[in-house]
C-alpha positions as CSV (number, residue, x, y, z in Angstrom):
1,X,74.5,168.1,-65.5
2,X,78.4,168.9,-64.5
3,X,78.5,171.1,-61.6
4,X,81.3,173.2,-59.8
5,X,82.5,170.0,-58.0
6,X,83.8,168.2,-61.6
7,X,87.6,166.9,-61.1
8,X,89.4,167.6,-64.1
9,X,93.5,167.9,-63.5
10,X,94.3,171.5,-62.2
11,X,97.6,171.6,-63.5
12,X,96.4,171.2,-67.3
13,X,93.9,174.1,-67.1
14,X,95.9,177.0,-66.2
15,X,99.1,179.0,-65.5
16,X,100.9,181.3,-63.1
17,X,103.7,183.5,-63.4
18,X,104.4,186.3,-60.7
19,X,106.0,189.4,-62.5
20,X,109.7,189.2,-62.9
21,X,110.2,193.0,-62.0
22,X,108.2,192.5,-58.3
23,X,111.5,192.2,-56.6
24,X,112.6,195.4,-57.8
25,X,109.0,197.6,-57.4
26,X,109.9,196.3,-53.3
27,X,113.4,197.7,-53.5
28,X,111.9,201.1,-55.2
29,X,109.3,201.7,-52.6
30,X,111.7,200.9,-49.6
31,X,114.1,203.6,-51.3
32,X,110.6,206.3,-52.3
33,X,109.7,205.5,-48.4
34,X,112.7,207.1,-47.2
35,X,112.4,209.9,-49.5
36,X,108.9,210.5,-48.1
37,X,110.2,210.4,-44.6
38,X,112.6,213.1,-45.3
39,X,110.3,215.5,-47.2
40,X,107.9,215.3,-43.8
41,X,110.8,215.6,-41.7
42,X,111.9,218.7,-43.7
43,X,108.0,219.7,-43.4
44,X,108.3,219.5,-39.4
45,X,111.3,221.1,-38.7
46,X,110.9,224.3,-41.1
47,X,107.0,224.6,-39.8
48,X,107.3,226.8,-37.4
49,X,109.5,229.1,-38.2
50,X,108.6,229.7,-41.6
51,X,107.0,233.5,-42.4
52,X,104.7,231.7,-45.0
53,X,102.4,229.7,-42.2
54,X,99.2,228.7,-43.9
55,X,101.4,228.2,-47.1
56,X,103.6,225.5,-45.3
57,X,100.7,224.0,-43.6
58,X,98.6,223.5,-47.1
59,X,101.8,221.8,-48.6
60,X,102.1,219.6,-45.2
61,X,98.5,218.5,-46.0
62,X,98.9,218.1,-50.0
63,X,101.8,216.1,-48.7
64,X,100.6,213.9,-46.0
65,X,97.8,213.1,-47.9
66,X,100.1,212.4,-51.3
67,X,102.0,209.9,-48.6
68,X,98.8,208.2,-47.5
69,X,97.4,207.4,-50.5
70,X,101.8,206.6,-51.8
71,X,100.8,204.0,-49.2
72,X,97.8,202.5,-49.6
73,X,98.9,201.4,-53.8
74,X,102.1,199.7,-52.9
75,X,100.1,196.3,-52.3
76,X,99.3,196.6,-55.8
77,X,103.1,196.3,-57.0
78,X,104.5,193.7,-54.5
79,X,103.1,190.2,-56.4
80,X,102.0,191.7,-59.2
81,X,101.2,188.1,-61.5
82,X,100.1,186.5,-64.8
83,X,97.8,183.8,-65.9
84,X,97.0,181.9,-69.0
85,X,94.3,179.1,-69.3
86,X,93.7,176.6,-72.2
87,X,90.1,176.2,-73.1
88,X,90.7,173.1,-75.5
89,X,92.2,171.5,-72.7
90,X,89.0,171.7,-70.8
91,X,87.4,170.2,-73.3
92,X,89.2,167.7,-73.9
93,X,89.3,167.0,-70.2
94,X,85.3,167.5,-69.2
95,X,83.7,167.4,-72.5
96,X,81.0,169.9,-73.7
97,X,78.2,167.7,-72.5
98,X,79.5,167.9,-68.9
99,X,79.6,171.5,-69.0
100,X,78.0,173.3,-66.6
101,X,75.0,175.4,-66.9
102,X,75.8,179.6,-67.6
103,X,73.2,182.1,-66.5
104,X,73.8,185.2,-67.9
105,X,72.9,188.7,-66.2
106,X,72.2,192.0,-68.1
107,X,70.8,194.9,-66.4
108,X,69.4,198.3,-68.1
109,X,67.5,201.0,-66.5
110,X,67.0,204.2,-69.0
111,X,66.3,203.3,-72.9
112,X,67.1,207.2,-73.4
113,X,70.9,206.6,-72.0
114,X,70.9,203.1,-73.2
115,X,69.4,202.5,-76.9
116,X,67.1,199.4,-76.4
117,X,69.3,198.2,-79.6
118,X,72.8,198.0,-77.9
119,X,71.3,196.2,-74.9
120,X,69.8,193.7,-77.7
121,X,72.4,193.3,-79.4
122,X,74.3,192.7,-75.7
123,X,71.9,189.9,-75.3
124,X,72.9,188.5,-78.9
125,X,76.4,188.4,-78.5
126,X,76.4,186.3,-75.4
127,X,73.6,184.0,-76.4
128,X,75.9,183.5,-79.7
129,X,79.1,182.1,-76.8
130,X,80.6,179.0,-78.1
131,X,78.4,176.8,-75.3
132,X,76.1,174.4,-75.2
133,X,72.8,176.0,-75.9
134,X,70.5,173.9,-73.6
135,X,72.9,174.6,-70.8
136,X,73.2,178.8,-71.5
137,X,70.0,181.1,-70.2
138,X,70.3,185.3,-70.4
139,X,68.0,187.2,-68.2
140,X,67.6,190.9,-69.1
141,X,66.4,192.8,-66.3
142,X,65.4,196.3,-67.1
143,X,64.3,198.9,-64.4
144,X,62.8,201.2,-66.6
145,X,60.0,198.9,-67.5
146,X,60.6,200.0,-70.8
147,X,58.0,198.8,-73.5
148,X,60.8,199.8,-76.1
149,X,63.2,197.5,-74.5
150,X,60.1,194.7,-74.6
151,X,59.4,195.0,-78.4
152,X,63.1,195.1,-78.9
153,X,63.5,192.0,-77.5
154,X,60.9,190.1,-78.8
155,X,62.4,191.1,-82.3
156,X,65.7,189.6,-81.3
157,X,64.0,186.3,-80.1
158,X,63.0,186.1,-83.8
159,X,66.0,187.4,-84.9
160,X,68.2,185.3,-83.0
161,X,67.1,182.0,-84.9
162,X,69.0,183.6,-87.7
163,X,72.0,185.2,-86.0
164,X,72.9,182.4,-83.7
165,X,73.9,179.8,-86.6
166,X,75.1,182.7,-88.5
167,X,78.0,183.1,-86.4
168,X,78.7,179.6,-86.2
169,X,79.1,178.8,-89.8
170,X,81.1,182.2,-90.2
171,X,83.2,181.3,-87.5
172,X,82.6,185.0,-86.0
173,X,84.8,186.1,-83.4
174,X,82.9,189.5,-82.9
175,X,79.0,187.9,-82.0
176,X,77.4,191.3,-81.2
177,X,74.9,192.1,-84.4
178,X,75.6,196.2,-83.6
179,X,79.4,195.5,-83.9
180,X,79.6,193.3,-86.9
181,X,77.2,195.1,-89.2
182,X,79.0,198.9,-88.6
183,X,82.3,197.4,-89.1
184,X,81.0,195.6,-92.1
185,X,79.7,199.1,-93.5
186,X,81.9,200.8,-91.6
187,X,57.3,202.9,-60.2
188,X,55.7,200.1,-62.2
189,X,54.6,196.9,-61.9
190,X,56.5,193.6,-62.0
191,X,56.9,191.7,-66.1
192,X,57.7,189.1,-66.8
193,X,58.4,187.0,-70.3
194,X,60.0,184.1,-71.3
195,X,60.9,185.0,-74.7
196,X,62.8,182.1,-76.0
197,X,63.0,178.3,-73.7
198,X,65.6,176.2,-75.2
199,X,63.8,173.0,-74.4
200,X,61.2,174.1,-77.0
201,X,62.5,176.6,-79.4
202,X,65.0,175.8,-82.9
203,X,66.9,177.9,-84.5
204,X,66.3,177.6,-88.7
205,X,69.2,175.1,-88.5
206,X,66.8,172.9,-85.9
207,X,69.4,173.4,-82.7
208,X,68.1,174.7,-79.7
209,X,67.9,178.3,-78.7
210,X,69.1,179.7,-75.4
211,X,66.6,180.2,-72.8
212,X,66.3,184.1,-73.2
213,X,64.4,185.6,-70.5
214,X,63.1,189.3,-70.0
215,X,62.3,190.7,-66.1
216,X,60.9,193.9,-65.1
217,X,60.6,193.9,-61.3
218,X,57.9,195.4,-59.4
219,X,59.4,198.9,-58.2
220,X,57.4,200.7,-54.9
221,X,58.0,204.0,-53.7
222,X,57.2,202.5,-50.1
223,X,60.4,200.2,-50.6
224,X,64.1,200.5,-51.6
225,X,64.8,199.2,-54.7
226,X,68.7,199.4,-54.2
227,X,69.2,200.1,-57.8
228,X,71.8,197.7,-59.6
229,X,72.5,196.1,-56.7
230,X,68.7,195.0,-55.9
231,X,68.1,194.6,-59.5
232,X,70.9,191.9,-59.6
233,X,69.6,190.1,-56.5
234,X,66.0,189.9,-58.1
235,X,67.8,188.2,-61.5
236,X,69.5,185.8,-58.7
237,X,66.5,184.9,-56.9
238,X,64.2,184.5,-60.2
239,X,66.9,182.5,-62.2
240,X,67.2,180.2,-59.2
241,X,63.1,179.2,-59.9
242,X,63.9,179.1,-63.7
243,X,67.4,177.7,-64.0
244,X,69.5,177.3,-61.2
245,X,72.5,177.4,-62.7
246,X,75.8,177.0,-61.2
247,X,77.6,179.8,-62.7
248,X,76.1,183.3,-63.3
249,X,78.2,186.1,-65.5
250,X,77.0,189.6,-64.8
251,X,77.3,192.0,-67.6
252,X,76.6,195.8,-68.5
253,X,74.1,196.7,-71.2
254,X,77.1,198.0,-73.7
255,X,79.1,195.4,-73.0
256,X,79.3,192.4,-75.5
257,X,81.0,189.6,-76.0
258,X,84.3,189.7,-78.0
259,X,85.1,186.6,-77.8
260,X,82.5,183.4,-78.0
261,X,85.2,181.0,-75.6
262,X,85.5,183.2,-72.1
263,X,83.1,181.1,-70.6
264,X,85.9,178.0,-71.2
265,X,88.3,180.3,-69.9
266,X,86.6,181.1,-66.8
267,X,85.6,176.9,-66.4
268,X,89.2,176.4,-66.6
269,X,89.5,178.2,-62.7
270,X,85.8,177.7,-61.5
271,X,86.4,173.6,-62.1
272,X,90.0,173.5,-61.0
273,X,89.1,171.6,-57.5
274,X,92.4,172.9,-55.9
275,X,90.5,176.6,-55.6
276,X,86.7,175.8,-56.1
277,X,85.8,175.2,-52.8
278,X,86.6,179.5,-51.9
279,X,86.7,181.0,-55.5
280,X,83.9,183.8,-55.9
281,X,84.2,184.9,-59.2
282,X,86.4,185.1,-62.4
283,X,86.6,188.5,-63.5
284,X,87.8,189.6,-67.1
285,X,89.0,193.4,-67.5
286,X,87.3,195.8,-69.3
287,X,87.7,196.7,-73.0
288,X,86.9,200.0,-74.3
289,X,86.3,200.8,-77.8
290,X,85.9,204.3,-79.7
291,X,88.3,206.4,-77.4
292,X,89.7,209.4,-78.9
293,X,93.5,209.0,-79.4
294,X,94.6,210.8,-76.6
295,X,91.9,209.5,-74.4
296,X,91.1,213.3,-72.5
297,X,88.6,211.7,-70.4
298,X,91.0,208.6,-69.1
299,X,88.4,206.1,-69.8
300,X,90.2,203.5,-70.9
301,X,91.4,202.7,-67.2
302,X,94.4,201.1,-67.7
303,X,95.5,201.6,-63.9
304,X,92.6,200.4,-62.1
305,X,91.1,197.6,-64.6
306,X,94.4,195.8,-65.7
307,X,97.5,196.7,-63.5
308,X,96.1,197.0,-60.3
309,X,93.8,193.9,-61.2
310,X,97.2,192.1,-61.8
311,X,98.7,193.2,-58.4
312,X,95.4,192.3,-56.4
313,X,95.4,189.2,-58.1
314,X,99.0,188.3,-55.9
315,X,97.1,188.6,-53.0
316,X,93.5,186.8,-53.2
317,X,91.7,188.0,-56.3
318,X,90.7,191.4,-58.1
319,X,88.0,193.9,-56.9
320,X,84.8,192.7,-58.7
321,X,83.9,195.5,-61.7
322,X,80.5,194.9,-61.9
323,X,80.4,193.6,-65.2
324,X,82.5,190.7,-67.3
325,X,82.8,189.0,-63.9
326,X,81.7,185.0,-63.4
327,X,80.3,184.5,-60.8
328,X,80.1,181.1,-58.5
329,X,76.4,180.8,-57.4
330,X,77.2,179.4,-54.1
331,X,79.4,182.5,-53.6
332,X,76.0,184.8,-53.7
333,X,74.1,182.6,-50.7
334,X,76.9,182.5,-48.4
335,X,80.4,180.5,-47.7
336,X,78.5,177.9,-46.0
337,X,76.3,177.1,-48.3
338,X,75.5,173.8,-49.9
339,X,76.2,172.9,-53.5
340,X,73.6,173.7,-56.0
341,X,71.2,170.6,-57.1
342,X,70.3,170.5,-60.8
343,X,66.6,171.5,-61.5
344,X,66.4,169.0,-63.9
345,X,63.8,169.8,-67.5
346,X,60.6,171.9,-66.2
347,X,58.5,174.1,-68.4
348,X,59.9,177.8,-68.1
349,X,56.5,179.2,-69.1
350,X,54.5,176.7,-66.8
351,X,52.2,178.9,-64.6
352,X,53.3,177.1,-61.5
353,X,57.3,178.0,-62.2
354,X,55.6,181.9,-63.8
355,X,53.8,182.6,-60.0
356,X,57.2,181.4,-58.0
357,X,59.0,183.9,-60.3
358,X,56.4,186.7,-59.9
359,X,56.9,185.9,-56.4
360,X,60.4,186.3,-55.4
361,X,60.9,189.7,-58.1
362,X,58.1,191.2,-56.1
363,X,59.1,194.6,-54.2
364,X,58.8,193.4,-50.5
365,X,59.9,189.7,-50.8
366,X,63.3,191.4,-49.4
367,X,61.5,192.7,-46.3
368,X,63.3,190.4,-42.9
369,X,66.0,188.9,-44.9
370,X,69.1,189.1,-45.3
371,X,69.5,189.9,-49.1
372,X,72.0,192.8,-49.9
373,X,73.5,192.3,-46.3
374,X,75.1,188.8,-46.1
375,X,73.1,187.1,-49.5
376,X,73.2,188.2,-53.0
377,X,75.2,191.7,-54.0
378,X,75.7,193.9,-51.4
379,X,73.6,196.9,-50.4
380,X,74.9,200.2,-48.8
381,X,76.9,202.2,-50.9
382,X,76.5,203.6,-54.6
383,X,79.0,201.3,-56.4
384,X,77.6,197.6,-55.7
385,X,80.5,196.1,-57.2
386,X,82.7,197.6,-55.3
387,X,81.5,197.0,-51.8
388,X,80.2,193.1,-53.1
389,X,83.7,192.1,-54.1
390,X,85.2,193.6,-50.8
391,X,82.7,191.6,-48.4
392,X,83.4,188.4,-50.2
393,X,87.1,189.0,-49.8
394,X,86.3,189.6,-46.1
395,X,84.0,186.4,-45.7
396,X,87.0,184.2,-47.1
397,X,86.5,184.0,-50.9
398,X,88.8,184.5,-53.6
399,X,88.6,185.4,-56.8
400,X,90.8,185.7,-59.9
401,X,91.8,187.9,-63.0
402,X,91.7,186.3,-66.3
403,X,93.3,188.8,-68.7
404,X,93.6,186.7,-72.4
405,X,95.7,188.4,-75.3
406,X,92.4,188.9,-76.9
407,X,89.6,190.9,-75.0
408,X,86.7,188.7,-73.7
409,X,84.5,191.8,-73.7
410,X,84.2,195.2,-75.0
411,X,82.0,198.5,-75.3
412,X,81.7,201.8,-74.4
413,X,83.3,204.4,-72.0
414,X,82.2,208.0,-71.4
415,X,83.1,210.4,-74.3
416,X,82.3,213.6,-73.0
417,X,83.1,215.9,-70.0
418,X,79.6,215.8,-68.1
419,X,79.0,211.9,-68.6
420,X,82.8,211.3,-67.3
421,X,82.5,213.6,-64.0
422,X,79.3,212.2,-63.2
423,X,80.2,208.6,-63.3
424,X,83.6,209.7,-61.4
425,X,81.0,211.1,-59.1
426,X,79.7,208.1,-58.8
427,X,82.6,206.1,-57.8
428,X,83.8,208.5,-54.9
429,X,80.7,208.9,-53.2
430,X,80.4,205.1,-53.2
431,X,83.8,204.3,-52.0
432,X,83.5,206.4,-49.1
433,X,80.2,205.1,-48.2
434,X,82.3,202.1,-47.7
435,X,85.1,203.6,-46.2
436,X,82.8,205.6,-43.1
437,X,80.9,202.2,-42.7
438,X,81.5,199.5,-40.1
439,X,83.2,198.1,-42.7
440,X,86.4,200.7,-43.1
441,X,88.7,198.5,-45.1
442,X,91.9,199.4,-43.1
443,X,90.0,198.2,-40.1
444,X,87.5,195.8,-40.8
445,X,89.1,194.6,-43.7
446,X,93.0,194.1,-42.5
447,X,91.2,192.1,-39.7
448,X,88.9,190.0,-41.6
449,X,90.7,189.7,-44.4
450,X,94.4,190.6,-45.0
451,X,97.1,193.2,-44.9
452,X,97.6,193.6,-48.6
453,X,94.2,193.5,-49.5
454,X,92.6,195.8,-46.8
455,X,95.4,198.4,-48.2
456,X,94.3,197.6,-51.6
457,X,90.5,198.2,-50.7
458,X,91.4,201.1,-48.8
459,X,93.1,202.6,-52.2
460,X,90.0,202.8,-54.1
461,X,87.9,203.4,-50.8
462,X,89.9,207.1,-50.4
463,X,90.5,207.5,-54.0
464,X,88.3,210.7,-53.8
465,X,91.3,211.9,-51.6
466,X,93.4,212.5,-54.7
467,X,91.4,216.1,-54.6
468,X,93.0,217.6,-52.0
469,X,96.6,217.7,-53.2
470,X,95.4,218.5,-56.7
471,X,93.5,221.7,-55.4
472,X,96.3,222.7,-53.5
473,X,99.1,222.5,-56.0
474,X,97.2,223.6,-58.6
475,X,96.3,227.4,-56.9
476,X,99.0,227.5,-54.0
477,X,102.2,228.0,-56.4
478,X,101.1,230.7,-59.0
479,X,99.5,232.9,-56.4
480,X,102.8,232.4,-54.0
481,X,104.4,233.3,-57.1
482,X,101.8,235.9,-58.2
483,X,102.7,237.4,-54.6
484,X,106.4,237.1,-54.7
485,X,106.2,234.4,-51.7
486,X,108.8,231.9,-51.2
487,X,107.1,229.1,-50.9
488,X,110.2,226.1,-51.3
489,X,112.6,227.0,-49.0
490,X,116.4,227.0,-50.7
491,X,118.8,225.1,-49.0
492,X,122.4,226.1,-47.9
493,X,124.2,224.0,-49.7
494,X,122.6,225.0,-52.7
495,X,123.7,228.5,-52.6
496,X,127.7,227.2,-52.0
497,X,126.9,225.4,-55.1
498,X,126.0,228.2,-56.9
499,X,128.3,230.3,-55.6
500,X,130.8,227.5,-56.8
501,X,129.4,227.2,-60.2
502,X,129.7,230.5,-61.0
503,X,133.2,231.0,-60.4
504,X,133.6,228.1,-62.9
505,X,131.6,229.3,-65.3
506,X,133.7,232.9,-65.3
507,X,137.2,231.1,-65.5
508,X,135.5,228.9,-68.9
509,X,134.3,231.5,-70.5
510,X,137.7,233.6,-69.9
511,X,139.6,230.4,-71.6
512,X,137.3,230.1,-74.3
513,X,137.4,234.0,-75.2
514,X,141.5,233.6,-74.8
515,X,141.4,230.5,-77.4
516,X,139.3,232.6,-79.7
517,X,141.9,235.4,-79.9
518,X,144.2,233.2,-80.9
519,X,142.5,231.3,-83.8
520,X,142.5,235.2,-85.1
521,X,146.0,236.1,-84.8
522,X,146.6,232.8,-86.5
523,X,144.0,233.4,-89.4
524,X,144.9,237.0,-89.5
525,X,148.9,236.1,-89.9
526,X,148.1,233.7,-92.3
527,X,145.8,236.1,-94.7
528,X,148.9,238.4,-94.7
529,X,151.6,236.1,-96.0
């Protein structure tokens, strides 16, 4: 079995190109930063004199604060780059027997929120990846303990027999069973299943099945159970009994595959040996589907999953999403780490391999260790992904963003007011349980890791900050105006230019009434003759 340390040419594999207009996005924020500095300047110098004194110093804040966070996104702008890979070339250059082995992550919580059936048919559209079966496993971890989510996916072990060489002699594109067929139309206890092992069950074709395997860890109201975050570290430490594999992709319950070859596209970074030895993760963007066509809500995310992506991407690697990401095993037990041995072929349902997994997914296996703090995905705030992707940049990793004409993965975004808030919510309180931390990204993370990538850290770590100036220019103008308060102070040489243009506008109109007197003498002379 190939593992991360595989030598193919890393010239061959992929592509760079830094974005033509960088240059210019330096020149415009050199010019915006004087701008700035004169608006606080005005600010200052008019502050204390002003009549309007809590009105002038709400603007100074709405400002300040509009100049912090002006700040804090410029990294994104400065090397702002581009990548392409080329999948057949990796093949070409490792061959798919060499490949190595893909664990694949899905996490669900709450069949009510998420329908058993779109997490199944998840699971079917990335066991479906154009990969070698024997070397692919999917572990479903659902912390709902869900008996739904069991029967569902014991159906789509059975049903996968079909599905699976379906798509391969359809050539499919679109692998998840959900998607094709509309468009076609139109506390508990720890469980445990291994519903499909690939070394012993065949598809109706005869080829071998990807291990699929289902985990319910053991919750205890006695012990944190760090919700995604400790449910991802549980999948970690219970594939690593099972499979071991060398790369593990982390994916969302409503998020399927779009296309069967982004795990070649992520091999073609994770095996380039010029960046192995430090690259975390590969992450892909994410894809939404069914937005409204004006997109009320701004889920599609344009600004924070592809642009900002692209501009982090100049400077060390993209902020992990928490889902479509591919992850480098070693990255997860520490920088100093050694490289993963191959299990080798043992019996996934073997009582032996069944009580070592029991074992590590139970609820106090954590307790003394050091999972969540410097192992596995990271503990501490509300947005996992967030914080886990910032400590690895800090410990030295990188990472990259592969962003391919044709999305890797799609699904589903919030479609209505209460579901976007809350997972907004969400985000904020998380990236300020980062930013008041020991581990405040414009100090701990300039020194640990860089400039332009504390900044960028610090962007999303303060993005709740984009409140304050919003409140204060949405209410503070119409009730100065409401009041018959100046609150913009006019300038002097804007009343000489008034002044100025009014005299103008007297003599034109004087001119044009004196032509118009003319054309009707003329037409009145001519009318007469």
């Amino acid at each position: 079995m190939t593992t991360l340390s595989t030598k193919p040419k890393p010239s061959t594999l992929h592509t760079l190109k830094v974005d033509p207009l960088a240059p210019y996005n330096r020149v415009h924020s050199l010019l915006y930063s004087l701008g700035i500095l004169a608006l606080l300047y005005h600010h200052c110098t008019t502050f204390l004199a002003s009549p309007s004194f809590l009105s002038l110093l709400l603007l100074l804040l709405a400002d300040l604060v509009l100049a912090f966070m002006w700040g804090l996104v410029q990294p994104f702008r400065w090397r702002s780059v581009r990548r392409r890979e080329f999948p057949a070339r990796l093949i070409d250059t490792v061959g798919r027997k060499n490949l190595p082995a893909l664990d694949v992550f899905i996490c669900t919580a709450d069949p009510h929120k998420e329908p058993p059936m779109s997490v199944v048919s998840t699971a079917l559209s990335v066991m479906a990846f154009d990969y070698p079966t024997d070397r692919l496993s999917v572990y479903v971890s659902d912390d709902g303990g869900s008996e739904v989510t069991l029967f569902a996916f014991m159906e789509a072990a059975m049903f996968a027999r079909y599905w699976l060489p379906f798509c391969r002699e359809n050539g499919l594109r679109e692998r998840s069973p959900e998607v094709y067929f509309i468009s076609s139309v139109g506390g508990n206890s720890d469980n445990m299943k291994v519903l499909l092992e690939s070394s012993k069950d065949k598809d109706i074709m005869g080829n071998a099945l990807p291990n699929l395997i289902y985990v319910s860890r053991e919750k205890n109201i006695n012990s944190p159970h760090h919700f995604k975050a400790g449910a991802l570290n549980a999948l970690v430490r219970v594939s690593s009994i099972m499979t071991n594999a060398p790369v593990v992709l982390t994916l969302d319950c409503d998020m399927y595959s779009n296309d069967p070859q982004s795990p070649l596209r992520a091999l073609c970074y994770l095996l380039d040996p010029a960046m192995a030895s430090n690259l975390a993760y590969v992450q892909f963007p994410q894809h939404f589907q069914g937005l409204n066509k004006n997109d009320i809500y701004g889920g599609e995310g344009k600004r924070p999953f592809r642009i900002n992506s692209r501009g982090m991407d100049g400077f060390g690697g993209p902020d992990y999403m928490g889902s479509n990401c591919f992850f480098n095993r070693r990255a997860l037990r520490g920088m100093h780490s050694s490289p993963l041995a191959p299990l080798g072929s043992q019996d996934l349902r073997s009582e032996s391999v069944m009580k070592r997994a029991h074992e590590v997914a139970s609820c106090n296996y954590e307790v003394g260790a050091k999972w969540g703090s410097t192992i596995g995905f990271r503990y501490g705030s509300l947005v996992e992904d967030y914080h886990t992707g910032y400590r690895l940049h800090c410990e030295g990793w990188k990472s990259i963003f592969c962003d391919p004409e044709r999305p890797a993965f799609a699904g589903d975004a919030p479609k209505n007011l209460n579901d976007a808030l809350g997972q907004i919510k969400r985000w904020c309180i998380g990236n300020l349980q980062v930013a008041i931390s020991k581990h405040n990204p414009l100090t701990f993370g300039i020194r640990k890791a860089s400039l332009p990538v504390g900044l960028c850290y610090a962007y999303y770590a303060y993005w709740g900050s984009w409140c304050i100036p919003l409140t204060i220019y949405a209410f503070l103008p119409p009730l100065a105006l409401i009041n018959q308060k100046r609150l913009f102070p006019q300038a002097p040489s804007m009343t000489k230019s008034s002044i100025v243009d009014h005299k103008l506008w007297s003599v034109f109109e004087k001119l044009e009434q004196r032509l118009q007197d003319k054309v009707l003498l003329h037409s009145d002379s001519g009318v007469s003759s």
